[in-house]
ZADO-1210 file (C-alpha; in nm, 4 decimals, padded with zeros to 6 digits):
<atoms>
<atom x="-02.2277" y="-01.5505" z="01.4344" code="UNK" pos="1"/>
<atom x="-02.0626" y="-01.2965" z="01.2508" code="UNK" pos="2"/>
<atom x="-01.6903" y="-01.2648" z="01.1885" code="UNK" pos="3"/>
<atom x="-01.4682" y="-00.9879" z="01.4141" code="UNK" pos="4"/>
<atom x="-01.3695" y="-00.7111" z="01.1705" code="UNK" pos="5"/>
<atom x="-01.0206" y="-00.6336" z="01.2107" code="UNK" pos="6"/>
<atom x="-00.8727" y="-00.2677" z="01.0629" code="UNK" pos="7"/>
<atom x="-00.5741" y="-00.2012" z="00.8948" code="UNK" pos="8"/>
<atom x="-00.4335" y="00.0972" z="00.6791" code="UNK" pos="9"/>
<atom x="-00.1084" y="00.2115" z="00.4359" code="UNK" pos="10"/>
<atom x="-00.0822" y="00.3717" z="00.1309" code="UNK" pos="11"/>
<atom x="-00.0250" y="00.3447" z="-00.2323" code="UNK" pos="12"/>
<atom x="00.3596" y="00.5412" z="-00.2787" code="UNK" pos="13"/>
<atom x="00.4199" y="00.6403" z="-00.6138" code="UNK" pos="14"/>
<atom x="00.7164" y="00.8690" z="-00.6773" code="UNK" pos="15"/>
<atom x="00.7979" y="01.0786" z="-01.0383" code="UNK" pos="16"/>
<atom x="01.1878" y="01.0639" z="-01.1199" code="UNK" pos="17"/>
<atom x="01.3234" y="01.2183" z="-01.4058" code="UNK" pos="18"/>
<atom x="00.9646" y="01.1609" z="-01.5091" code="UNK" pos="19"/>
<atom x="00.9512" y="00.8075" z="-01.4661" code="UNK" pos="20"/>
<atom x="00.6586" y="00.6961" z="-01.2357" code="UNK" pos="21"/>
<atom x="00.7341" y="00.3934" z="-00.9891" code="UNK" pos="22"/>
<atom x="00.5139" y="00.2285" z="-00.7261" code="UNK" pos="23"/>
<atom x="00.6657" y="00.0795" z="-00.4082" code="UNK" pos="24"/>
<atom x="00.5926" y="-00.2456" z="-00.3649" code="UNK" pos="25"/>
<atom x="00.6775" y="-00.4486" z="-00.0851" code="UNK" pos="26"/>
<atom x="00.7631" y="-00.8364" z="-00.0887" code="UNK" pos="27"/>
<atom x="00.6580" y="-00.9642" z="00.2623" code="UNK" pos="28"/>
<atom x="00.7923" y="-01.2735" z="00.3640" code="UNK" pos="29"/>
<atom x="00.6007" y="-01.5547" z="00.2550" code="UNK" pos="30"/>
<atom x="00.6996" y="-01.3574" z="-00.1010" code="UNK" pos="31"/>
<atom x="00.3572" y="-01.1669" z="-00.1155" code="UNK" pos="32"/>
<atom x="00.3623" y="-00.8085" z="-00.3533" code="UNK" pos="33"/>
<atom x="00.1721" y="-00.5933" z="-00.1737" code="UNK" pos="34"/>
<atom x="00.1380" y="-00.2326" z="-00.0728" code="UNK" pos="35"/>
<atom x="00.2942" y="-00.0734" z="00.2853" code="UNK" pos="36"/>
<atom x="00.0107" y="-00.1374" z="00.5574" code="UNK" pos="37"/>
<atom x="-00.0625" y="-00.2882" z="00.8980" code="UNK" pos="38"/>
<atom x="-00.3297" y="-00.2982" z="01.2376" code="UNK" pos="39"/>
<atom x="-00.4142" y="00.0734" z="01.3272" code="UNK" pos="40"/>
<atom x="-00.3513" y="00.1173" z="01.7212" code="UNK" pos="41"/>
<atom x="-00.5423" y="00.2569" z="01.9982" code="UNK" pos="42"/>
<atom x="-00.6188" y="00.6250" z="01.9372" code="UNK" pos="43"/>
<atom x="-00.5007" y="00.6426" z="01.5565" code="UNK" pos="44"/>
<atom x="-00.6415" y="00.7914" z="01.2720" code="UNK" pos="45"/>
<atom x="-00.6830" y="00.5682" z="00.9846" code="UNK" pos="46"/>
<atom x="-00.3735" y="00.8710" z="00.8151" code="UNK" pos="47"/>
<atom x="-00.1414" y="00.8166" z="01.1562" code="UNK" pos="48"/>
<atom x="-00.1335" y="00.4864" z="01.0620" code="UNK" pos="49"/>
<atom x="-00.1091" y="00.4627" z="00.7155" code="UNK" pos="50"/>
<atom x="00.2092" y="00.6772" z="00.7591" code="UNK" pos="51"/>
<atom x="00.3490" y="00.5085" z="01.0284" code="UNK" pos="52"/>
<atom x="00.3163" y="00.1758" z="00.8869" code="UNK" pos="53"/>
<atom x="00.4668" y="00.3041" z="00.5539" code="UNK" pos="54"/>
<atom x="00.8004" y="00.4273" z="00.7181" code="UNK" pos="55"/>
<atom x="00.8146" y="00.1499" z="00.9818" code="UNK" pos="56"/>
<atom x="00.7901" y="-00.1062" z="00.6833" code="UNK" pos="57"/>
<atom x="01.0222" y="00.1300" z="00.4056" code="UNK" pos="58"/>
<atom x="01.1371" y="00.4408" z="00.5820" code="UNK" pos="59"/>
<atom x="01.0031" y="00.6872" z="00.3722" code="UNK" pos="60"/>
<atom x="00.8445" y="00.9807" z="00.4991" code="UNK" pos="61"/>
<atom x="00.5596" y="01.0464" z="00.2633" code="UNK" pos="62"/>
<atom x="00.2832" y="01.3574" z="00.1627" code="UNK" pos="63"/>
<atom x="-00.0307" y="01.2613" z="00.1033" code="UNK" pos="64"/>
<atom x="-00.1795" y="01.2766" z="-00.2278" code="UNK" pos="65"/>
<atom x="-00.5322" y="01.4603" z="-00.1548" code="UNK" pos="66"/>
<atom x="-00.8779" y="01.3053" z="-00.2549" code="UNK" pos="67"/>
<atom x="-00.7791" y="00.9612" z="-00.2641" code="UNK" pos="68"/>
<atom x="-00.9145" y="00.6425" z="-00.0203" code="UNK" pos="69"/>
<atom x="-01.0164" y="00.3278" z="-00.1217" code="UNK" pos="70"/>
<atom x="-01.0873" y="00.0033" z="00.1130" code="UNK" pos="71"/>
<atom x="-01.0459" y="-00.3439" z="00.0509" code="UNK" pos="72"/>
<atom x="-01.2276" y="-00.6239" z="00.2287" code="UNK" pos="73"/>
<atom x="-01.0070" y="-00.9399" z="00.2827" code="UNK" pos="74"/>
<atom x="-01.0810" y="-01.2493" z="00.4879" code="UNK" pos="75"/>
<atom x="-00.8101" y="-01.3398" z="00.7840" code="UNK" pos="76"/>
<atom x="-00.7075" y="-01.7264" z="00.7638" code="UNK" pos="77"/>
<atom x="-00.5159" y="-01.8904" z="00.9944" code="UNK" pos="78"/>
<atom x="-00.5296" y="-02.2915" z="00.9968" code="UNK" pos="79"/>
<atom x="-00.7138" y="-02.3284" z="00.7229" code="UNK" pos="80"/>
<atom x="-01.0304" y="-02.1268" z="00.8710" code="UNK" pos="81"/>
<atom x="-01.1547" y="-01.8140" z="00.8207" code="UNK" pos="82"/>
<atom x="-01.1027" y="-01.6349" z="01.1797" code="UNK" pos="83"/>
<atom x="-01.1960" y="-01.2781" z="01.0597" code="UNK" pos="84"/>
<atom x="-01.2050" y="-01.0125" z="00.8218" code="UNK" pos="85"/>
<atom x="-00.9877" y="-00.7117" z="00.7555" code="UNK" pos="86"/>
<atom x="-01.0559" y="-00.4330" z="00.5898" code="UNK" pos="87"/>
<atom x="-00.7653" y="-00.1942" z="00.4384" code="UNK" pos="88"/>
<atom x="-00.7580" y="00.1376" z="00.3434" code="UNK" pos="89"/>
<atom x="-00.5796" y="00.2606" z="00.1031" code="UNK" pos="90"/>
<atom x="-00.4408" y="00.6295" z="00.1035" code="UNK" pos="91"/>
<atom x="-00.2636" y="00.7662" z="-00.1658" code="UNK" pos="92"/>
<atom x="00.1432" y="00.9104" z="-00.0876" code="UNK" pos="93"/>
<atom x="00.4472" y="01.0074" z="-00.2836" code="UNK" pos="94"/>
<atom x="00.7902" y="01.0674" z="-00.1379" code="UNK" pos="95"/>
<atom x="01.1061" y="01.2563" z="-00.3244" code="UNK" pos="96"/>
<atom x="01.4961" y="01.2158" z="-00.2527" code="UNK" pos="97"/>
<atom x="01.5063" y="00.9560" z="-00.0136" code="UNK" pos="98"/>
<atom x="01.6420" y="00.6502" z="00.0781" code="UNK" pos="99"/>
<atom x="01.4180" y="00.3103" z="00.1643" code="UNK" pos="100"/>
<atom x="01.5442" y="00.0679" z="00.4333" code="UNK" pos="101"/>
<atom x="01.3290" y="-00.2395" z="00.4466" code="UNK" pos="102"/>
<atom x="01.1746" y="-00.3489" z="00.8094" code="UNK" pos="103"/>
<atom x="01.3361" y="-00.7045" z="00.7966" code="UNK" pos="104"/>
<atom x="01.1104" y="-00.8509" z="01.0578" code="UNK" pos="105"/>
<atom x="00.8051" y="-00.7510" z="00.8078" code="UNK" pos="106"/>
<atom x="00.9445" y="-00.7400" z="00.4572" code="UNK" pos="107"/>
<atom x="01.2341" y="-00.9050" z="00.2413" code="UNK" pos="108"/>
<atom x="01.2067" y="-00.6542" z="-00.0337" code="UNK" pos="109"/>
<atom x="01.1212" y="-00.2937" z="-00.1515" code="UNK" pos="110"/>
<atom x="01.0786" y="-00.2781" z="-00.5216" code="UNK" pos="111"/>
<atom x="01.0386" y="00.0129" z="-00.7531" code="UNK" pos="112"/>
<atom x="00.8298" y="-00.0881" z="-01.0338" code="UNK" pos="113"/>
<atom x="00.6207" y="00.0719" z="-01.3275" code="UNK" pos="114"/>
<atom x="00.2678" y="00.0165" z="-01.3343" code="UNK" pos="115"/>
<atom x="00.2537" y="-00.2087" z="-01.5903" code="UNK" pos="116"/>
<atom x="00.5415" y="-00.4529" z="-01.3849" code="UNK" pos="117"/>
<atom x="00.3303" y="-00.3966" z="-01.0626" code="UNK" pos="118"/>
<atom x="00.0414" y="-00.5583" z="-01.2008" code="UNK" pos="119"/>
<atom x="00.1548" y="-00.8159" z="-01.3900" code="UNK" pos="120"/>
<atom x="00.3575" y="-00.9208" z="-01.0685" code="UNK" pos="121"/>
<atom x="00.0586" y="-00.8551" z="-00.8215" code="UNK" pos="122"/>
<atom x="-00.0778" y="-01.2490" z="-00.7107" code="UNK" pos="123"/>
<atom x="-00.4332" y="-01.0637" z="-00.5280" code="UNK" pos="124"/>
<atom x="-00.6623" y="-00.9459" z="-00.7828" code="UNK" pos="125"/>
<atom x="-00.7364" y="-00.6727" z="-00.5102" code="UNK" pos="126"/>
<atom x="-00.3829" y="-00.5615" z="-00.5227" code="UNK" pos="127"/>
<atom x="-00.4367" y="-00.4868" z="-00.9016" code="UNK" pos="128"/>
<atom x="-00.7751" y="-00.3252" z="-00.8235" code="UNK" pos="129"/>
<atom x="-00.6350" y="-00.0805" z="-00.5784" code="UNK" pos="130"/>
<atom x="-00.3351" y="-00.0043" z="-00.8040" code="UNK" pos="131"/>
<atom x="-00.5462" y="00.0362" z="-01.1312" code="UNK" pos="132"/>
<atom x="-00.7488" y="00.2952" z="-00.8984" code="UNK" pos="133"/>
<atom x="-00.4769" y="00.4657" z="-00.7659" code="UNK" pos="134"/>
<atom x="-00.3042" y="00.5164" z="-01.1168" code="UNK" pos="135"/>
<atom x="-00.6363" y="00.6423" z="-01.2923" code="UNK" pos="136"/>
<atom x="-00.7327" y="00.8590" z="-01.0250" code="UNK" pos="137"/>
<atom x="-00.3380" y="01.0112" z="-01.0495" code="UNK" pos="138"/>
<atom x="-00.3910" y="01.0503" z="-01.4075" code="UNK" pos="139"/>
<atom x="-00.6917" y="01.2443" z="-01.4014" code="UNK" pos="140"/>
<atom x="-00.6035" y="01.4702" z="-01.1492" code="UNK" pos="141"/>
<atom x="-00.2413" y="01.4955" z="-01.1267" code="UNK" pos="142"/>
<atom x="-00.0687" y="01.6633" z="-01.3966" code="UNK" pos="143"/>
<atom x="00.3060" y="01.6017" z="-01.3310" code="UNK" pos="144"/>
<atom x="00.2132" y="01.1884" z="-01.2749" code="UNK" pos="145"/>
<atom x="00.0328" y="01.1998" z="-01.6560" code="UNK" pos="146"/>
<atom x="00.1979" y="00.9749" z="-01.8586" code="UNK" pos="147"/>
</atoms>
């Protein structure tokens, strides 16, 4: 018997200040770093909810970056078994000028960190993988995040 296949989306959010790139990371509460994500609903598009997880979970309204997705396949464990897998794609957004608020019933944290603290503070190697991706594909195609 194979395992249900359960679907969730968010983004990689990257902003250039002053021309300083930082990643938003959130800290959920069992003090995972992680990127904004979560279950796509009835009748979304894998973009609708990718942003609507991203400002439930930080409040940022964000632009897509074009010509980025990525997916990550993840098993789902709850006591000790393996109950599912979920895959998670990964879009690529940037915000400017605003304020975060953190979802407190989802995350403890929003940090703003290089990508050099990101992945040396990431615990899933496929945190690292999809950050590593998302920073090489900025730097070959995005002039202004070139660093």
């Amino acid at each position: 018997m194979s395992l249900p296949l359960e679907h969730s989306c968010g983004a990689v959010v990257v902003t250039c200040d002053s021309g300083v790139l930082r990643y938003v990371i959130i800290v959920s509460h069992r003090g995972i770093l992680g990127f904004p994500k979560g279950h796509m609903k009835s009748g979304e598009t894998e973009q609708e909810t990718a942003l609507r997880e991203v400002f439930e979970e930080t409040g940022l309204e964000v632009s897509f970056i074009n010509g980025f997705r990525t997916s990550v396949v993840r098993p789902v464990i709850r006591d000790d078994k393996i109950v599912a897998n979920k895959q998670i794609v990964y879009f690529l957004a940037e915000y400017t000028g605003q304020t975060c608020r953190v979802q407190e019933s989802e995350v403890t944290d929003i940090r703003f960190l290089s990508y050099e603290e990101a992945l040396s503070l990431f615990q899933f190697e496929s945190n690292k993988d999809v950050l590593q991706q998302a920073h090489t594909f900025l730097q070959h195609h995005y002039r202004e995040y070139a660093s």
